[in-house]
N, C-alpha and C positions, 0 to 999 in steps of 0.2 A: 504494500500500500504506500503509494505518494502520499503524503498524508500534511497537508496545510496547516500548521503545529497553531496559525492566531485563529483557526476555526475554536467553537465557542457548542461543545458539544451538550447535548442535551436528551435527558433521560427522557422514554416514549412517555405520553400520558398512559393511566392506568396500569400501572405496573406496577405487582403486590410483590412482599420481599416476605420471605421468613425465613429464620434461622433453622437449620438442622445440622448435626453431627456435621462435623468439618467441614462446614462452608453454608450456604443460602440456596435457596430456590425461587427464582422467580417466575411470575407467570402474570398473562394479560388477559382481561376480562375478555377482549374479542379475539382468544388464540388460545385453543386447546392446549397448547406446548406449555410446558415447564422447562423451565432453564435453572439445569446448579450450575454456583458460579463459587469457584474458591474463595477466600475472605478477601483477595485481591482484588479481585473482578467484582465484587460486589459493592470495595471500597469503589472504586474507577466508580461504576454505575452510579452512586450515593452520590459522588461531588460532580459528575456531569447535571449540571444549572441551569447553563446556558448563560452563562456567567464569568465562570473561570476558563480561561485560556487553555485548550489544550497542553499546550508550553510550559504551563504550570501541574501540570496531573502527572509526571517521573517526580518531582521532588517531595509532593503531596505527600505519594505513594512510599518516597523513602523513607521520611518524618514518620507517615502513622505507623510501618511496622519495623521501624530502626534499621534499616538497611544500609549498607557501606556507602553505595551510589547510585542514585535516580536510574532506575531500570528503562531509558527509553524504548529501546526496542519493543518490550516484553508489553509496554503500557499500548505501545502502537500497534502493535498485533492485537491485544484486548479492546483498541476501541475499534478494530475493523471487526474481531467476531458478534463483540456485541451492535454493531450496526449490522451486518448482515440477519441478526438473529431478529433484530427488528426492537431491540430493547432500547437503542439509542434516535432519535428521531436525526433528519439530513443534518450534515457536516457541513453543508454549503453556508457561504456567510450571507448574508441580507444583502437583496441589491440596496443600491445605494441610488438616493432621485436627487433629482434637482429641480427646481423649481422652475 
């Protein structure tokens, strides 16, 4: 994934989280599917806003679970499956008007 790091990623609506043994399960009111997500991938999905900067989600990641160094790759891989899976709504950033 090319992946445009000042995109400003955001979790889908309707998406229920709950905790189970080692890690969460998500699932969407209009999607039979359930999604486990390790505690990583759950964090990632938690602080997509639509607010914080991509850019910002490796160092987020390292802080909450004390890691040596912001894992980018690992985060940009997680936010391509959870957009594929449909748990993150478009990456695209807002056109921009003019008047």
């Amino acid at each position: 994934m090319n992946m445009d790091w000042n995109q400003k990623p955001q979790r889908a609506p309707g998406i229920e989280m709950n905790e189970v043994t080692d890690g969460f399960v998500a699932s969407r009111q209009d999607d039979a599917r359930i999604h486990y997500l390790n505690p990583s991938a759950a964090f990632i999905l938690e602080i997509c806003d639509g607010a914080t900067a991509a850019s910002e989600l490796p160092a987020l990641l390292a802080a909450a679970f004390d890691l040596a160094a912001p894992p980018v790759e690992d985060v940009e891989r997680c936010l391509a499956a959870l957009m594929n899976e449909g748990l993150l709504v478009d990456l695209a950033p807002p056109t921009s008007r003019t008047p």
